[in-house]
Backbone as numpy.savetxt, mean C-alpha at the origin, in Angstrom:
# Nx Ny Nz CAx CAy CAz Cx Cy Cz
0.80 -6.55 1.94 1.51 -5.97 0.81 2.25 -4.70 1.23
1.86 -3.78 2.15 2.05 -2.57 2.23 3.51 -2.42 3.31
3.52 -3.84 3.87 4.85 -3.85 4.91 5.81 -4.79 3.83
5.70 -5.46 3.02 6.88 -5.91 2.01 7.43 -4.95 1.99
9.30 -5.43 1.67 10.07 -4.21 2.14 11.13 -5.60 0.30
11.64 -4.37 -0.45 12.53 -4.97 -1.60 13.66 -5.28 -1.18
14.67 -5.72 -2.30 16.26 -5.95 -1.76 16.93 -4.96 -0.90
16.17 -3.97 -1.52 16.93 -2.25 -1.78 16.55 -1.58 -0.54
15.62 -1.77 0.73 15.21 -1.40 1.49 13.88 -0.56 1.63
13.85 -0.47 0.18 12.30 0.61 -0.01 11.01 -0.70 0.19
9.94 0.05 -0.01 8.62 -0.74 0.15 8.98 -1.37 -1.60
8.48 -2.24 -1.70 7.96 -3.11 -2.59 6.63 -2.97 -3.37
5.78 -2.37 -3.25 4.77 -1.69 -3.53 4.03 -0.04 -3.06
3.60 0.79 -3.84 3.34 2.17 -3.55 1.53 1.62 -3.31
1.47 2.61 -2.40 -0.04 2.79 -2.00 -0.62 3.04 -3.43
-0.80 3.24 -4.30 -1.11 3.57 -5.63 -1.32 2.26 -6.46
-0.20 1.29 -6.24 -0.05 0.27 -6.75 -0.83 -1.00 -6.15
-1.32 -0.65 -5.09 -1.59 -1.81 -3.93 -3.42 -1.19 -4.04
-3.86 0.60 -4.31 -5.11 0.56 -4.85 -5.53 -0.20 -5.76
-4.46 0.22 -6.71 -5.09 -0.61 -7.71 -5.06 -1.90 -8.19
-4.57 -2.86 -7.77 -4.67 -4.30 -7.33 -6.14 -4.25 -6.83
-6.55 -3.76 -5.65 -7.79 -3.58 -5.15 -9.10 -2.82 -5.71
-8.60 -2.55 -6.80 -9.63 -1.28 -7.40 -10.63 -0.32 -6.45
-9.52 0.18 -5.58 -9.99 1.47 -4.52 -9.57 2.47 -4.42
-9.16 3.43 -4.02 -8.64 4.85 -4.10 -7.64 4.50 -3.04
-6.23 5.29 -3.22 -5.21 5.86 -2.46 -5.73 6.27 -0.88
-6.86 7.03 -1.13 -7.40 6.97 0.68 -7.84 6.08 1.14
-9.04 5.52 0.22 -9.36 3.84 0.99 -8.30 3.66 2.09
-6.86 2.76 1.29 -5.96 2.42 1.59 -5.20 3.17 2.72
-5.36 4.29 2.73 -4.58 4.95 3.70 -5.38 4.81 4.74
-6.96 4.89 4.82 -7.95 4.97 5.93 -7.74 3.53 6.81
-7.74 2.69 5.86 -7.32 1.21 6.46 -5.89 0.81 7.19
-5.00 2.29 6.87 -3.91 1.33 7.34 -3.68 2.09 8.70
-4.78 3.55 9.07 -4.65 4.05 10.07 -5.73 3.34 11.34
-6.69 2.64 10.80 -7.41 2.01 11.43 -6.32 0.67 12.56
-6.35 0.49 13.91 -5.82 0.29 14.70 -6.18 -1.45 14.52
């Protein structure tokens, strides 16, 4: 979800939006996407 990219060139979903789909926090998400 977090590499979907829109028509427009922006992301397609905000880390905010993609928590909460997941019902996790904004860091969760960030911790996971720094994980290698």
């Amino acid at each position: 979800m977090y590499e979907e990219v829109a028509e427009d060139g922006r992301r397609r979903y905000t880390v905010a939006e993609i928590a909460a789909e997941f019902g996790v926090t904004r860091p969760t998400i960030y911790r996971h996407l720094s994980k290698p």
